[in-house]
C-alpha positions, 0 to 999 in steps of 0.5 A, spaced: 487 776 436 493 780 438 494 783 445 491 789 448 495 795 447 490 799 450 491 807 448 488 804 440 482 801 445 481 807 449 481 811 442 477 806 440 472 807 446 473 815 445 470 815 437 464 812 439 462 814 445 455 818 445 453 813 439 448 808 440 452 802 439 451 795 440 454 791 446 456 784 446 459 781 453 460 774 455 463 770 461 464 762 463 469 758 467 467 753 461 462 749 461 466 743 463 470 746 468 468 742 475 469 736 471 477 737 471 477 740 478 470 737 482 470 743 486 470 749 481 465 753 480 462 753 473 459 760 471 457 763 465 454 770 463 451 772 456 448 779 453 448 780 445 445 785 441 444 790 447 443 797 445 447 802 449 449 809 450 456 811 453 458 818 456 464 815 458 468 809 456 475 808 459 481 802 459 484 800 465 489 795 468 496 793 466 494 787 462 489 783 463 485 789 462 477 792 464 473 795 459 468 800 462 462 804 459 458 808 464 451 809 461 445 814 463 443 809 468 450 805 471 456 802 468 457 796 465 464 793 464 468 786 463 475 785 466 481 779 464 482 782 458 488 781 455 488 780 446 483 785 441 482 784 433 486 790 431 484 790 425 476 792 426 474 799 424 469 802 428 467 796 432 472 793 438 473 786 439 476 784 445 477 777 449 480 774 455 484 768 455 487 763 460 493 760 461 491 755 456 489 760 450 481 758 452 476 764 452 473 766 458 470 772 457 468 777 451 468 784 450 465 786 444 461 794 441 459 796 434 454 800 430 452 793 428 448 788 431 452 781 431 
């Protein structure tokens, strides 16, 4: 992965607005988070394969990062987000990393499932 560099995002994010896509997006503090720290909050959420439309989608931030896709109902976005798989065609990639390069959130949109 590479880090963000958000005006290819943003074109990215602008191809595929109005399409039905599908959107993976997940965040954790590491299952084993507190076990290294007993007062940390272990905190995770997941959605794979959801079908989404947007009207807008946008990046935002100067590293990390927030993804945003504003749909027919609401909006839906991911924040800390710092690196992204350039090489994808007609999909997004993108993850946040910690100061250890452990993931704590994912990003992901395409025209295919996953």
């Amino acid at each position: 992965m590479q880090p963000i560099r958000p005006e290819l995002v943003q074109e990215m994010l602008d191809a595929l607005k109005g399409e039905p896509v599908y959107l993976h997006l997940e965040m954790t503090t590491g299952a084993y988070a507190n076990k290294r720290n007993q007062s940390m909050l272990t905190a995770s959420a997941f959605i794979t394969n959801a079908e989404v439309r947007y009207s807008q989608g946008s990046i935002a931030g100067q590293g990390p990062y927030r993804i945003g896709l504003k749909t027919e109902t609401g909006w839906v976005y991911a924040q800390g987000l710092t690196h992204w798989e350039e090489q994808e065609k007609d999909r997004i990639i993108a993850a946040g990393h910690d100061d250890e390069g452990k993931l704590v959130v994912a990003f992901q949109l395409s025209k295919q499932p996953f």
